[in-house]
Backbone as JSON Lines, residues from 0, in Angstrom:
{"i":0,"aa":"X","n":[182.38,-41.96,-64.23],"ca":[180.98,-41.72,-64.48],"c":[180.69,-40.23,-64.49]}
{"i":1,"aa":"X","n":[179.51,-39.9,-65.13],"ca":[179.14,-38.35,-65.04],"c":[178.69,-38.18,-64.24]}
{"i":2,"aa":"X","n":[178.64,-36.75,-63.64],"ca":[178.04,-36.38,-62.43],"c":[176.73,-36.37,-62.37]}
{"i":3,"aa":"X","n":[175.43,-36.34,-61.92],"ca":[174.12,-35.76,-62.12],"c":[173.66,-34.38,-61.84]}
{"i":4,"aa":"X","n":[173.24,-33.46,-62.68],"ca":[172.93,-32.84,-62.55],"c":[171.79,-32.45,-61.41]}
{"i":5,"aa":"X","n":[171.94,-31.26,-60.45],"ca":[171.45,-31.33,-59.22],"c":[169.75,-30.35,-59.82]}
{"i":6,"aa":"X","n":[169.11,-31.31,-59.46],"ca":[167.83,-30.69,-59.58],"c":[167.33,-29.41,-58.59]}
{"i":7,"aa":"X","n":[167.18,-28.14,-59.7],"ca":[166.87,-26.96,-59.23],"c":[165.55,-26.74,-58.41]}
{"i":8,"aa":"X","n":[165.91,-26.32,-57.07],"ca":[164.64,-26.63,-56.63],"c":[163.33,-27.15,-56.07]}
{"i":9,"aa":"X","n":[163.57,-28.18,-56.68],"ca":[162.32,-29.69,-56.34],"c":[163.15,-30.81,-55.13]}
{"i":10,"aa":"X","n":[161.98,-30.67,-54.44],"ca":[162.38,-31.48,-53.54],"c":[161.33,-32.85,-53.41]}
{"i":11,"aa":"X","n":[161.65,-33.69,-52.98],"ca":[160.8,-35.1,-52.76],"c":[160.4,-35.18,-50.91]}
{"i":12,"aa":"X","n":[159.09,-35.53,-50.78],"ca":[159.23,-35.79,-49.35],"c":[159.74,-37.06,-49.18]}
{"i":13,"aa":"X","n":[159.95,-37.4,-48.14],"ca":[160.73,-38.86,-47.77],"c":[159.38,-40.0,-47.6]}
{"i":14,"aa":"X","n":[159.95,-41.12,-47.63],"ca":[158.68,-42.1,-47.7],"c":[157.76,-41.97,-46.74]}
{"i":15,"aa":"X","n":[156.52,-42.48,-46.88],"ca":[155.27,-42.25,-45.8],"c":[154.91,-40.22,-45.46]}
{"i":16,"aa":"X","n":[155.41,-39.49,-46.42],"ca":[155.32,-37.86,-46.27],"c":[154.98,-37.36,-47.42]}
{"i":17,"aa":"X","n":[154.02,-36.22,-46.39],"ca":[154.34,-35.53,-48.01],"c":[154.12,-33.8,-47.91]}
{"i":18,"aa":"X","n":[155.04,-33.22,-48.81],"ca":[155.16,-31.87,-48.63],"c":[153.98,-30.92,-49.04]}
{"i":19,"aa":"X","n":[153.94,-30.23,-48.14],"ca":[152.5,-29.35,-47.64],"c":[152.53,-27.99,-48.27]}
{"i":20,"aa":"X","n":[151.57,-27.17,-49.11],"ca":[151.64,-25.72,-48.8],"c":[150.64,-25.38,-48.79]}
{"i":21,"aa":"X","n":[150.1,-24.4,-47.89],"ca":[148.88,-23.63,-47.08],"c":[148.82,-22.61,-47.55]}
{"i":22,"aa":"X","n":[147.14,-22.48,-48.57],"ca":[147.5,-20.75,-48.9],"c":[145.48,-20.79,-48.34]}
{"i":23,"aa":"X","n":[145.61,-19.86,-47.6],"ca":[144.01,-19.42,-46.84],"c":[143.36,-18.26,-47.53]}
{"i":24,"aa":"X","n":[142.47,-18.42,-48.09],"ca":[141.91,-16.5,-48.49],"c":[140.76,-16.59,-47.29]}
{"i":25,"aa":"X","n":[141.1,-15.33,-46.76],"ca":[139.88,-14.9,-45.66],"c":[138.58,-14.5,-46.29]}
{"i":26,"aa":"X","n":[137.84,-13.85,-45.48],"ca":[136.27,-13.29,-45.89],"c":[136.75,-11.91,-47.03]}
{"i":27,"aa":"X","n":[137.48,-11.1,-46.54],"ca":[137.78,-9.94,-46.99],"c":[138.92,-10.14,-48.53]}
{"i":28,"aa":"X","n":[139.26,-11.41,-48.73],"ca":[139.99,-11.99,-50.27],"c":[141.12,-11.61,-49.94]}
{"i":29,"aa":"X","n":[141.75,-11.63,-48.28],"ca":[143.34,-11.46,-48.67],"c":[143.86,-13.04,-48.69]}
{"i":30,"aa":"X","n":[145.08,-13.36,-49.31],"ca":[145.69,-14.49,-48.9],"c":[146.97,-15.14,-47.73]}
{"i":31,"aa":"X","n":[146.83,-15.97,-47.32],"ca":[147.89,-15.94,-46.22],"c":[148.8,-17.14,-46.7]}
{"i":32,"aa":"X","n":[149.58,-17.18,-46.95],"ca":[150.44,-18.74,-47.38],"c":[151.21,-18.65,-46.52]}
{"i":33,"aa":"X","n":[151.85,-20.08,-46.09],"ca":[152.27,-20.38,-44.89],"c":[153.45,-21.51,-45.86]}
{"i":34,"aa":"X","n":[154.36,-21.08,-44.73],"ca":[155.82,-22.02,-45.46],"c":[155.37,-23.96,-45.78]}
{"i":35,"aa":"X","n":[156.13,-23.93,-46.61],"ca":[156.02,-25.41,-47.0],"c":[156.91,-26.21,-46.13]}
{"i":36,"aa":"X","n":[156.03,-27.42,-45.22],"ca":[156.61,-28.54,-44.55],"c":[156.1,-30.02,-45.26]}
{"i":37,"aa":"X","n":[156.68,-30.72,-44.67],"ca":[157.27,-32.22,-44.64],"c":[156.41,-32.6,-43.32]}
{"i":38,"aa":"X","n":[155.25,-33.64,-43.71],"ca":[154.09,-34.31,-42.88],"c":[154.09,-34.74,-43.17]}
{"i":39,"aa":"X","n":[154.09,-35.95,-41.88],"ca":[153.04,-37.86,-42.35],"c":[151.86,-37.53,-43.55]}
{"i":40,"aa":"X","n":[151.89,-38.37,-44.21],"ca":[151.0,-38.29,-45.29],"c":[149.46,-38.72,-44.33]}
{"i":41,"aa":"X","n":[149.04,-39.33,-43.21],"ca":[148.28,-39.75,-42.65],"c":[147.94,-38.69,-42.25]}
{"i":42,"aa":"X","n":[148.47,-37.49,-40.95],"ca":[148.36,-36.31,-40.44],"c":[147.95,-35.63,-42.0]}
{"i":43,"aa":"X","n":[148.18,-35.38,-42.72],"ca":[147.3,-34.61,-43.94],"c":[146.14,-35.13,-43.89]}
{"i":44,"aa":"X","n":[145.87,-36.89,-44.39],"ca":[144.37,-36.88,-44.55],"c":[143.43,-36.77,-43.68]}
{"i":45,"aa":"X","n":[144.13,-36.8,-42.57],"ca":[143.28,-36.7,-41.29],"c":[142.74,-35.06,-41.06]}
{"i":46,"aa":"X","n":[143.92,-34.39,-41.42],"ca":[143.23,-33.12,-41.01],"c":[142.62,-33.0,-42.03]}
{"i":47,"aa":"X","n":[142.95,-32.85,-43.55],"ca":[141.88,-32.28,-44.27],"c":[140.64,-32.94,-44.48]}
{"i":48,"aa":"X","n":[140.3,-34.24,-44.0],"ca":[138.8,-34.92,-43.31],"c":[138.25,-33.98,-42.26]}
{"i":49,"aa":"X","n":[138.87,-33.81,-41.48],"ca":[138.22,-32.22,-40.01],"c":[138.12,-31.57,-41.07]}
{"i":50,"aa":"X","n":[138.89,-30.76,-41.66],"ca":[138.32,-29.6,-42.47],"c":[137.04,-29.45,-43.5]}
{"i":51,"aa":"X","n":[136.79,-31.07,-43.56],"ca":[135.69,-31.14,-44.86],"c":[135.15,-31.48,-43.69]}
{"i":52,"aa":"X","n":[134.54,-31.86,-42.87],"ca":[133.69,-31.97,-42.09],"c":[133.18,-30.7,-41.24]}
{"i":53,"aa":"X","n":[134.12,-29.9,-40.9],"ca":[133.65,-28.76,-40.1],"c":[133.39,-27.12,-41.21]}
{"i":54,"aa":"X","n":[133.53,-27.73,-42.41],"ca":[132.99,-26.76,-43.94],"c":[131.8,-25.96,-43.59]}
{"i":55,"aa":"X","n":[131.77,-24.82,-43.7],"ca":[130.62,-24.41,-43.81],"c":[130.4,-24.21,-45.14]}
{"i":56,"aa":"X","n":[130.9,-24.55,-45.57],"ca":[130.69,-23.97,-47.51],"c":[129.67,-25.01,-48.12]}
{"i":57,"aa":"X","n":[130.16,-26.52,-47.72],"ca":[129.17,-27.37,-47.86],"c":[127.8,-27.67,-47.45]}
{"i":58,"aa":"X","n":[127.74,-27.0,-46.23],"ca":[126.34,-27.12,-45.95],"c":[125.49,-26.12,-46.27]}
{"i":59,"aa":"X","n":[126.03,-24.43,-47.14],"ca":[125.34,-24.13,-47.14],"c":[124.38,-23.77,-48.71]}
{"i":60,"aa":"X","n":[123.15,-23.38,-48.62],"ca":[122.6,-23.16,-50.54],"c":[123.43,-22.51,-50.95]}
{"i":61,"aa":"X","n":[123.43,-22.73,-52.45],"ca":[124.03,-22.47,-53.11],"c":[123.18,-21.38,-53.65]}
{"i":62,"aa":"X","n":[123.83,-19.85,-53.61],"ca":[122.88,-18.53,-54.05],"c":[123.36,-18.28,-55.61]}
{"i":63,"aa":"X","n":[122.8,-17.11,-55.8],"ca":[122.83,-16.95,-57.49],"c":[124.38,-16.09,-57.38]}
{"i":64,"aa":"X","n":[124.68,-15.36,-56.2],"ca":[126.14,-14.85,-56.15],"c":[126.99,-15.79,-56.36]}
{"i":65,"aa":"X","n":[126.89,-17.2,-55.45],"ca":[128.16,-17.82,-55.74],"c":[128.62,-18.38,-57.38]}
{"i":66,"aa":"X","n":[127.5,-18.76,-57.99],"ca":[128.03,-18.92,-59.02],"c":[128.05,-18.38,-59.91]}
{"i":67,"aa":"X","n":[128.32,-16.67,-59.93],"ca":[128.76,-15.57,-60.4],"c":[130.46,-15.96,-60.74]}
């Protein structure tokens, strides 16, 4: 049989996971990215539910800057 060619790069998370990457821009527009892990797919939706809940972006008006 032929061999398979080894896929460059790409990885799969394993069942019930899923692979994460974190990139934050602060107040001042720098960015921070944070290495890519392998999480319960549950632990994701859970936190990013806290995160949409504790938003301040959502609660606040919407000014004529932001949608500049």
């Amino acid at each position: 049989m032929a061999a398979r060619a080894a896929r460059g790069g790409s990885r799969l998370p394993r069942r019930g996971c899923a692979l994460v990457t974190v990139v934050v821009v602060d107040e001042n527009g720098f960015s921070h990215q944070y290495e890519r892990i392998e999480a319960p797919i549950g632990a994701v939706r859970e936190t990013l539910a806290m995160l949409h809940l504790q938003s301040t972006a959502l609660s606040a008006p919407v000014t004529q800057q932001d949608t500049a």
